[in-house]
C-alpha positions in Angstrom: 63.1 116.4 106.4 60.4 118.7 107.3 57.7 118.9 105.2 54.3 120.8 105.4 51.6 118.6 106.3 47.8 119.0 104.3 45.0 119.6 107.0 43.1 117.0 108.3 40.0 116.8 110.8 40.9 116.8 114.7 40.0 112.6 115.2 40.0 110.4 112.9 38.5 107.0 113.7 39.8 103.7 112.4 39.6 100.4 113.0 42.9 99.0 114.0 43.6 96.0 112.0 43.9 92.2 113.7 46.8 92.1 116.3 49.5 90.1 114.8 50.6 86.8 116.8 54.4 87.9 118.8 57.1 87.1 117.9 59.5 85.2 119.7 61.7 87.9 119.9 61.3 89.5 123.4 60.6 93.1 124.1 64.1 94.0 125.3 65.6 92.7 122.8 63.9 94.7 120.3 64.5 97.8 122.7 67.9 97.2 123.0 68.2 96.7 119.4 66.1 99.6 118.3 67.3 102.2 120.8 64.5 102.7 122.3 64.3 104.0 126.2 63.2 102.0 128.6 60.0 102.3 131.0 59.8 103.5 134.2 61.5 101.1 136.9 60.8 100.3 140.5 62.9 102.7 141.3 61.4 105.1 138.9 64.3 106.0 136.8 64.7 105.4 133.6 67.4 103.8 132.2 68.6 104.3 127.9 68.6 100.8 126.5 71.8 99.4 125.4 72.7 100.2 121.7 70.3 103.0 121.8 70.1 105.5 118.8 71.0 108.4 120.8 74.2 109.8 119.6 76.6 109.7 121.8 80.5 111.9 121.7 83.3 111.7 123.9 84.1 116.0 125.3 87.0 116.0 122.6 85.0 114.2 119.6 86.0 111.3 117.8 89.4 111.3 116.1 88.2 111.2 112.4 90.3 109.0 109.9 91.6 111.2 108.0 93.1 112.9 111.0 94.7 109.6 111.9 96.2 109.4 108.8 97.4 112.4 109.1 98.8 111.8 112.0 100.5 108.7 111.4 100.9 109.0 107.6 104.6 109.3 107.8 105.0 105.7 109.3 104.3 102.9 106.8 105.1 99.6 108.2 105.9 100.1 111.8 109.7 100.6 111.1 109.9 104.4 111.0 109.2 104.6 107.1 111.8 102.3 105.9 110.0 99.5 104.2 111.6 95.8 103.3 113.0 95.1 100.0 115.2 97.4 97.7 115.7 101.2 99.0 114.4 102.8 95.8 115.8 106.1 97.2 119.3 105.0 96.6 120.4 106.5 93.2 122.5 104.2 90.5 123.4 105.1 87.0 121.5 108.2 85.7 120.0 107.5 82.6 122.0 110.1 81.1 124.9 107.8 81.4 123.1 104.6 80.1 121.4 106.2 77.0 125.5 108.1 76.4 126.7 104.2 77.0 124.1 102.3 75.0 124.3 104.7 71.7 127.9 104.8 72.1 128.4 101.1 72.5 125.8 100.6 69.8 127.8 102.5 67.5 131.4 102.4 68.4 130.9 98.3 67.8 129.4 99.3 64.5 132.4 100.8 63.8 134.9 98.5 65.2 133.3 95.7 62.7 133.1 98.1 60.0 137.1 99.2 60.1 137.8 95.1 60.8 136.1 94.6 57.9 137.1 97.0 55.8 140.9 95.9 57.1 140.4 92.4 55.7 138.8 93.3 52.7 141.7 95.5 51.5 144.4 93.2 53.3 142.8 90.5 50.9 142.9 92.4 47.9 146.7 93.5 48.9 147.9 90.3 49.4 145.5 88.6 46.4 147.0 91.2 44.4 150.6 90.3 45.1 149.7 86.4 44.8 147.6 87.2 41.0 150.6 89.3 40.2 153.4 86.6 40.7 151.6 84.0 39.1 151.2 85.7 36.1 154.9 87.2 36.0 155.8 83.1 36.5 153.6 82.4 33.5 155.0 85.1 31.1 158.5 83.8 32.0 157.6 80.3 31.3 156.2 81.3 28.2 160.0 82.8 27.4 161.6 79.5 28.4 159.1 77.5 26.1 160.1 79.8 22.9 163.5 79.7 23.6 163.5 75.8 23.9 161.4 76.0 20.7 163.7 77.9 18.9 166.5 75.6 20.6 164.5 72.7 18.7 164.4 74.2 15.8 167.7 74.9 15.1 168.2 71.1 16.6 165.6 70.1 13.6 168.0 72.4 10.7 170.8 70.0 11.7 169.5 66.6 11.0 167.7 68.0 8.0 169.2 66.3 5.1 169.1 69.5 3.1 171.2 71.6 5.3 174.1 69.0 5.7 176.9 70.4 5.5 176.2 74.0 6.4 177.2 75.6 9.3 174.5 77.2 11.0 175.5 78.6 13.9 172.6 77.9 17.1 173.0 80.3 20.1 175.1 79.3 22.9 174.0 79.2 26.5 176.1 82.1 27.4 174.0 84.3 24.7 170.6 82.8 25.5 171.7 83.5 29.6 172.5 87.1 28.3 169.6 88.0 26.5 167.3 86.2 29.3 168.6 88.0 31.9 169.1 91.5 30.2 165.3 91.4 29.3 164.2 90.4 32.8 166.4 93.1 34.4 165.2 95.6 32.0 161.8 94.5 32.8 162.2 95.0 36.5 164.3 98.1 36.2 162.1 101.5 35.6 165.0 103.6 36.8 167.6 102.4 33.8 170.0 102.5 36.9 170.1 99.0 37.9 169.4 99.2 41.1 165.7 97.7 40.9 164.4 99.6 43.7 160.9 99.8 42.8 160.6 96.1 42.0 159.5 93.3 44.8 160.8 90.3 42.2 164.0 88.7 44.0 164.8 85.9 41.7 163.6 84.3 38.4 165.1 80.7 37.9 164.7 78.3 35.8 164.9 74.7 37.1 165.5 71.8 34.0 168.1 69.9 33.7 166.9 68.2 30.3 167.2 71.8 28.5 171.1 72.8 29.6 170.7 75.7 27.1 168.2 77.4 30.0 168.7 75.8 33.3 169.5 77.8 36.4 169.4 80.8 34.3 167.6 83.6 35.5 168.0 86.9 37.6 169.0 87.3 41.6 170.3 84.7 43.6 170.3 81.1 42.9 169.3 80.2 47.0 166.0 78.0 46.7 165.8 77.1 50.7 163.3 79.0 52.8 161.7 78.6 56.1 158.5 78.4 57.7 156.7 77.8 54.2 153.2 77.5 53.8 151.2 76.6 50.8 148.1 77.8 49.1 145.5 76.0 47.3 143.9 79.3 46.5 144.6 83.0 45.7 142.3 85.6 46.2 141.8 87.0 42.6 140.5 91.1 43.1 139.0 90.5 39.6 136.6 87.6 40.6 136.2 89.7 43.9 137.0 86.2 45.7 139.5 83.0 45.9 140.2 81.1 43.2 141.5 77.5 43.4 145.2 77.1 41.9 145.2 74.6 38.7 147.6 72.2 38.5 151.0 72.9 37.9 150.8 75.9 39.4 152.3 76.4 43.1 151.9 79.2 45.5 154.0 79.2 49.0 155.0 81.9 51.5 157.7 81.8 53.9 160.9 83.3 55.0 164.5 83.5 52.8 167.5 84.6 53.7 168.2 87.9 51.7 171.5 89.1 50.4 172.7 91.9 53.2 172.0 88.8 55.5 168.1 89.5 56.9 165.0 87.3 56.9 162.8 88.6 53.7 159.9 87.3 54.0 158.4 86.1 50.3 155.7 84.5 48.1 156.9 81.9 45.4 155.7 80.8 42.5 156.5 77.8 40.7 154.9 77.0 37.4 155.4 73.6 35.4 156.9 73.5 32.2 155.9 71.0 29.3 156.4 67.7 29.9 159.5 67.8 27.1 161.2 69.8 29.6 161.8 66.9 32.0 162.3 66.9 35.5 163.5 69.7 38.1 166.8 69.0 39.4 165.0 67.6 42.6 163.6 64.9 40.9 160.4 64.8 42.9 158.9 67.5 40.6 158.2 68.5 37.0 160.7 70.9 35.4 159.2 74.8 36.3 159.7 78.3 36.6 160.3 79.7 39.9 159.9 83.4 40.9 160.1 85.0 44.5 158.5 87.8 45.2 159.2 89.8 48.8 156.0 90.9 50.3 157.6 92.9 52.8 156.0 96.3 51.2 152.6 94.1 51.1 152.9 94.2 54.7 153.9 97.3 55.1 151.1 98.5 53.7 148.7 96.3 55.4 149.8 97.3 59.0 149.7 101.2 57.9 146.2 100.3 57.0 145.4 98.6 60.2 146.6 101.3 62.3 144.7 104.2 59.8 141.6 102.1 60.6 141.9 101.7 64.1 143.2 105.7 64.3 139.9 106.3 62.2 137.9 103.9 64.1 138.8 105.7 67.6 138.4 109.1 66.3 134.9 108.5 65.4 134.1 106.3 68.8 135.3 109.9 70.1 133.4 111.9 67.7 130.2 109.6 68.6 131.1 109.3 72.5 130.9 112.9 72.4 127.7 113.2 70.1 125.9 110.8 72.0 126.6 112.7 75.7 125.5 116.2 73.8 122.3 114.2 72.9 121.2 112.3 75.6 122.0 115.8 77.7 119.4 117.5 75.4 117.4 114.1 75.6 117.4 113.8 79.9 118.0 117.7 80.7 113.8 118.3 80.8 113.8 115.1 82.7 116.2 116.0 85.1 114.2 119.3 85.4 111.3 117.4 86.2 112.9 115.3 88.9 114.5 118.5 90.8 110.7 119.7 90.6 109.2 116.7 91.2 111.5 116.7 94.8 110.4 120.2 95.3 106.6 119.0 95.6 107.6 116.3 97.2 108.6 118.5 100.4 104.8 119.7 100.6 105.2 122.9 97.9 102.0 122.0 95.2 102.1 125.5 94.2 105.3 124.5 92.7 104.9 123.9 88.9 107.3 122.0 86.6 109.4 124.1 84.3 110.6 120.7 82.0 109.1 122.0 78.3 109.6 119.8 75.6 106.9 118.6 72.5 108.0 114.7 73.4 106.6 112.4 76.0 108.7 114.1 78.9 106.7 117.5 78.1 103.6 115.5 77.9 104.8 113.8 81.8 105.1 117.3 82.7 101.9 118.6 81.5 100.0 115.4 83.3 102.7 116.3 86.6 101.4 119.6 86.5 98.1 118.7 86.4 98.4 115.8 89.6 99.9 118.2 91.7 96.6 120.4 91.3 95.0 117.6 91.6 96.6 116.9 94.8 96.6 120.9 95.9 92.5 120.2 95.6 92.7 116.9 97.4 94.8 118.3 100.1 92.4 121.6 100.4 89.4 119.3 100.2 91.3 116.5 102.7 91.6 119.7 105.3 88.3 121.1 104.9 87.0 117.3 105.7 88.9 117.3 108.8 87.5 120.9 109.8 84.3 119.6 109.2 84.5 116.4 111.3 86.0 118.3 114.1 83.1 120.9 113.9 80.9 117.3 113.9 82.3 115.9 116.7 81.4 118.6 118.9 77.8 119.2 116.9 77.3 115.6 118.5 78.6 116.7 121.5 76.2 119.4 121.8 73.3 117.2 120.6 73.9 115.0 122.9 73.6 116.8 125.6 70.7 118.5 124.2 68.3 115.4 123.8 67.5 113.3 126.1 69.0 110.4 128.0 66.2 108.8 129.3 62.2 109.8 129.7 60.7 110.7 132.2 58.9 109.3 135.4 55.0 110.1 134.8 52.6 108.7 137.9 50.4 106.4 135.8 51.8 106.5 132.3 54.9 104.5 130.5 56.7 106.4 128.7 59.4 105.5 125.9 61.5 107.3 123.0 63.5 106.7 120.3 66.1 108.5 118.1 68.3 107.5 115.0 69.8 109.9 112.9 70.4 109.2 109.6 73.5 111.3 109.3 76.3 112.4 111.6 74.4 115.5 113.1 70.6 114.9 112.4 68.0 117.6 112.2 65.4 116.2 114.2 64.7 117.1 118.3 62.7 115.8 120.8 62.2 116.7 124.2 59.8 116.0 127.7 59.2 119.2 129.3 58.0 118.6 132.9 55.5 122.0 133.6 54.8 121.1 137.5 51.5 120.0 138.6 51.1 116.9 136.9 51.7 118.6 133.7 54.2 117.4 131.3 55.1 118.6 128.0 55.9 116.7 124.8 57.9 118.4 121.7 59.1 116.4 118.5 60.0 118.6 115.5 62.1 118.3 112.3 64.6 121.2 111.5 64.6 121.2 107.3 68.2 120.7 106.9 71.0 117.9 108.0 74.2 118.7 109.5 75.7 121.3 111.5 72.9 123.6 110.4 70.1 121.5 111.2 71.7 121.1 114.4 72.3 124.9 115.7 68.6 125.3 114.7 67.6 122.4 116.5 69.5 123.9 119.8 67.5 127.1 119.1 64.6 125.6 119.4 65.1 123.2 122.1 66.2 126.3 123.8 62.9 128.5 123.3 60.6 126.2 123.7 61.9 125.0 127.2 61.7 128.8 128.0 58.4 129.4 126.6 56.9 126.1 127.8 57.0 127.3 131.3 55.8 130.5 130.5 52.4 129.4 128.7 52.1 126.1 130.6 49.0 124.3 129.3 48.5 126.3 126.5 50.5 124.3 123.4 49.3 127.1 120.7 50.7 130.1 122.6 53.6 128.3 123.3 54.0 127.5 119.6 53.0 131.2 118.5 55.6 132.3 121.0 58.6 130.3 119.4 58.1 130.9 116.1 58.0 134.5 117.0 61.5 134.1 118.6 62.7 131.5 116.0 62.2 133.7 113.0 64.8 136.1 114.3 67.1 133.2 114.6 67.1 131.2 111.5 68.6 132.2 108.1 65.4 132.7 105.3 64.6 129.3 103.8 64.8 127.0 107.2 62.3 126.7 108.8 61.0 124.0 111.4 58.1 122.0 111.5 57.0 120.7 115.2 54.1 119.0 117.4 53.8 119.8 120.8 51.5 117.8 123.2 50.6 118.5 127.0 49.6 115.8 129.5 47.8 116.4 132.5 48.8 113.2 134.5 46.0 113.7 137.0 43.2 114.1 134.2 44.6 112.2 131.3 43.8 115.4 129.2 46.1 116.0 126.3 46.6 119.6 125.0 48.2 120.0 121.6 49.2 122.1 118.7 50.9 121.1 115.4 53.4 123.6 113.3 53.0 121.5 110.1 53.9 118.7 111.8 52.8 115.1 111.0 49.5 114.0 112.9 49.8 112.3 116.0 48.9 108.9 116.2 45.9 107.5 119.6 45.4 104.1 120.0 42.5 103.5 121.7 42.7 100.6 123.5 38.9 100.4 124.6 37.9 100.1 120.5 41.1 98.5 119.2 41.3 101.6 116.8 43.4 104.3 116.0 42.9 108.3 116.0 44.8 110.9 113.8 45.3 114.2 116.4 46.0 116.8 113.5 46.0 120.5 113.6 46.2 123.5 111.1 49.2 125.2 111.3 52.2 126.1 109.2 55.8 125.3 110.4 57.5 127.7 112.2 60.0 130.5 110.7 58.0 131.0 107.8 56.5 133.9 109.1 57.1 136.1 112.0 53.5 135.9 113.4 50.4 137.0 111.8 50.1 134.3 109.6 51.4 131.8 111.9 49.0 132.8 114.9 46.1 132.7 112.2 46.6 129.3 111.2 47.3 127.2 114.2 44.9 125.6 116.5 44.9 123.9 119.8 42.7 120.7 120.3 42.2 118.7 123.0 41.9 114.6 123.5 41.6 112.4 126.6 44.0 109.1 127.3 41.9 106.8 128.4 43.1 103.7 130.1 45.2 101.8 128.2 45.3 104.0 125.4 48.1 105.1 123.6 49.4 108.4 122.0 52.5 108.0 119.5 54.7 111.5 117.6 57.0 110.9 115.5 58.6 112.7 112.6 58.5 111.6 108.7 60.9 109.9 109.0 59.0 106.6 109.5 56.2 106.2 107.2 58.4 107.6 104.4 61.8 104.7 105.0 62.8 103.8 101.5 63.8 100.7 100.4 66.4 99.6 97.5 63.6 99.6 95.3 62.8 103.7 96.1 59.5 101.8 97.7 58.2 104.1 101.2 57.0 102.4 104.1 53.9 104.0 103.9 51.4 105.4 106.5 48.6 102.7 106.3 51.6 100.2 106.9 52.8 102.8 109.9 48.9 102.9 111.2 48.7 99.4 111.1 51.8 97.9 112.8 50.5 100.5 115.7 47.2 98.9 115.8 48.3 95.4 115.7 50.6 96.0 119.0 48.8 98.9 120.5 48.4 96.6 123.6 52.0 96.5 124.1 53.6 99.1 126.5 55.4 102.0 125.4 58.7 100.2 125.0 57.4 97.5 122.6 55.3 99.3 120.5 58.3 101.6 119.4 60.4 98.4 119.3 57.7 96.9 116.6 57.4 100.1 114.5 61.3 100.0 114.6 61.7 96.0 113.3 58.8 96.9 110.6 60.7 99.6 109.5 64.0 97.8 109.5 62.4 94.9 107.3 61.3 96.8 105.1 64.7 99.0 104.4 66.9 96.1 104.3 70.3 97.1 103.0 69.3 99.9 101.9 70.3 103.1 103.4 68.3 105.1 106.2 67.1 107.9 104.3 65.7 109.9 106.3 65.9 110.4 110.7 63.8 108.5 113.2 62.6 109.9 115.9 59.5 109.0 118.1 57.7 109.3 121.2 55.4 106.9 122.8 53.2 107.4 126.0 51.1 105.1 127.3 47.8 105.3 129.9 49.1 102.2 132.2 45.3 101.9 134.0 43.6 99.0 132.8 40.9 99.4 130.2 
């Protein structure tokens, strides 16, 4: 960047420091490397040196990579968009559904195990009940038997009893003991008083023992014992314990299937309880004399299925209740999402101005408040993404124009070598050189640095390049008025706070006199090859578009030097002695000053090449800073 220079003397003298050995690296390649141009051939053109830092641009400008992308952003893998692997774009199950499926599942199986449960809890108790029930009613009527065999025995004892021979007590007969038994069982069973025993289950009451005759077979209903498909218990469920109990001995439970009086199956429960051993044997033989009471079930299991069907009746009606719960909440639950998806398609199609009307205080309103905010996000990206693609259009054809405006090659002076070099350190630099050729043997020599990078930097540069060609063959020899001229022009031209600093040097190629003038420009550099030494060519003078002209013209001064044989004068621009490193370290004039005096002997070409592999050592990685630019011409004549 162009910076205002402090004033120096015209000459300054220094001894140039002890040439260093070469390098095996040969002067072309360090041309071709640096950029540099190369000298004059035998046929006395020059030719730019491959790799040169001369910017170069095709007419349309090169396609930037964003514009690629934007080109070719709808293909992804070559296959017109359609990648490999599982179309995502294909819609399954809306989550509606699953969420309406999952709660309903979750809770209709809930309450399928809660009805079976509740089924075979009261269908234990039901049928416990009945089983508790019998065996007691068996129990109570054994009880009868015993006290009528007691009182049997008693009147048995009266008889033998030595004091009562001789009267006639009169014991009960079986017909009155079967009379009273059964009347009191009947009335037992009968709440009505009708005799028709409707509201009892109890089908028979027998007794079974053949050793008491008084009692045996007597009893209520039908005397049938057989029954089919029997099974046997070895526990009841007893509701009071609130679980099974294990039967005792002498007590027997069985269920099965009898043949009832109108002909049907009756399906029973029937107990059989032992009586005391002095009873004897049942008529079968196999088992101890007992009590034996059916009991039908049939209302048992009438009950049981009517409870089966209420819970399962109950048990659907609340899956419905829940089905229907569950679809009302996961609507309320997926509606903002589904919101968001309609408006998330609607940006997809390219609208970001659209925003997302989902509003909820749950995650989903917090999705859309961060959805919201990525389509701004991507509004700005997509403004910023088109402004970036504006600008490297408008780049392409600021390189365009600068490189047409700087030169290809320099030019063929009788007697002198000269070389140039350019590297920009952005896109579209600021800095401009130029050869002028005046006529006569005159040639004129112009590097300035435009404050300001970019497209800016580089209209101002064209203004300039542009003036100065005009007014350098106005003024001819005269570098000052040429200089007092352009900055009189240039003022017009630039916005207020630009400005330009420049050096301009003109060689008489018959004389070897050099005319120059320097708008705040950094000194030029003369090797003189006679001394080994170096001069600083410096000038007062401020750069130009600071003022319109008094000032300026006040301030600058031309001076005069001579190229002797084999002497060298190098311009340049800041960029050089100021290259950074990683460590924010410059280069540094006495650095600059000295790799010119150790290869001052080298022609034009090769002393640029050296400043250029000094100044590339001492970067490293890091990056170019600031733009190189500098010309070198060389007195060929031997000195």
């Amino acid at each position: 960047m162009a910076t205002r220079r402090n004033e120096r003397p015209n000459t300054q003298s220094r001894p140039a420091a002890r040439p260093a050995p070469r390098t095996a690296t040969g002067v072309s390649d360090a041309g071709r490397q640096s950029g540099v141009h190369a000298p004059v051939t035998s046929s006395g053109i020059h030719a730019p040196v491959p790799g040169s830092g001369v910017h170069t641009a095709s007419g349309s400008g090169p396609r930037s990579a964003a514009m690629d992308r934007r080109v070719t952003g709808n293909r992804t893998d070559g296959s017109g968009g359609k990648g490999k692997g599982k179309q995502y774009g294909q819609r399954g199950m809306g989550l509606r559904a699953k969420f309406m499926l999952v709660l309903a599942g979750v809770t209709a199986t809930a309450l399928v195990a809660l009805g079976v449960t509740m089924a075979l809890t009261t269908n234990s108790f039901l049928f416990g009940q009945k089983q508790h029930s019998g065996v007691e009613i068996a129990r109570m009527v054994a009880q009868i038997g015993v006290a009528v065999n007691a009182r049997l025995e008693f009147f048995r004892k009266l008889r033998s009893d030595p004091l009562f021979r001789g009267v006639d007590l009169p014991s009960p007969t079986r017909a009155e003991i079967e009379r009273d038994i059964v009347r009191y069982l009947d009335t037992a069973r009968d709440w009505t008083g009708r005799g028709t025993f409707s509201t009892s289950d109890i089908l028979s009451i027998r007794f079974d023992c053949p050793s008491i005759p008084e009692i045996s077979q007597v009893g209520i209903g039908d005397l049938e014992e057989a029954m089919t498909k029997v099974d046997d218990f070895t526990s009841i469920y007893v509701p009071k314990v609130g679980g099974k109990v294990v039967l005792p001995s002498g007590i027997s439970v069985r269920e099965g299937i009898k043949r009832g009086g109108s002909g049907g199956d009756v399906p029973i429960y029937r107990f059989k309880i032992a009586l005391p051993q002095e009873f004897g044997q049942a008529t079968a033989g196999n088992e101890p004399a007992n009590v034996r009471v059916d009991i039908a079930i049939e209302s048992v299991q009438r009950v049981s299925k009517n409870l089966f069907i209420t819970i399962g009746i109950a048990v659907f009606i609340a899956i419905g209740v829940v089905v229907a719960v569950a679809n009302w909440l996961a609507g309320n639950i997926t509606r903002p999402l589904d919101m968001l998806i309609a408006d998330m398609k609607v940006v997809a199609r390219g609208k970001l101005d659209h925003e997302t009307k989902a509003r909820s205080n749950d995650e989903i309103g917090l999705l859309a408040s961060e959805f919201n905010r990525m389509t701004g996000n991507l509004k700005i990206a997509q403004s910023a993404l088109v402004e970036q693609e504006k600008a490297e259009y408008e780049l392409s054809i600021a390189r365009e124009v600068q490189r047409q405006l700087l030169p290809a090659e320099a030019p063929t002076i009788m007697g002198y070598d000269s070389a140039a070099f350019y590297q920009g350190a952005k896109a579209v630099s600021g800095d401009y050189f130029d050869f002028i050729p005046l006529g006569n043997g005159l040639w004129g020599f112009i590097i300035a640095d435009v404050s300001g990078k970019g497209i800016p930097g580089s209209m101002v540069m064209a203004v300039t390049r542009t003036i100065v060609r005009l007014v350098a063959n106005k003024y001819l020899n005269r570098a000052a008025e040429t200089l007092k001229e352009t900055n009189r022009l240039i003022s017009k031209q630039i916005k207020r706070g630009m400005f330009v600093t420049a050096f301009y040097a003109i060689l008489d190629e018959n004389t070897g006199s050099v005319t120059y003038a320097s708008a705040g420009h950094n000194p030029m550099v003369i090797y003189r090859a006679r001394t080994g030494t170096h001069e600083l060519a410096t000038g007062k003078g401020i750069a130009l578009g600071f003022n319109e002209g008094p000032l300026f013209d006040k301030t600058i001064q031309e001076q005069t030097t001579v190229l002797g044989p084999g002497d060298t004068m190098l311009i340049y621009t800041d960029g050089f002695p100021e290259a950074m490193n990683a460590a924010n370290e410059e280069f540094g004039e006495e650095n600059f000053y000295q790799v010119i005096g150790q290869n001052g002997r080298l022609d034009a070409r090769g002393q640029i090449a050296k400043l250029v592999e000094a100044i590339s050592g001492h970067r490293r990685e890091a990056e170019q800073s600031d733009d190189l630019t500098i010309i070198a011409v060389r007195n060929v004549a031997s000195a």
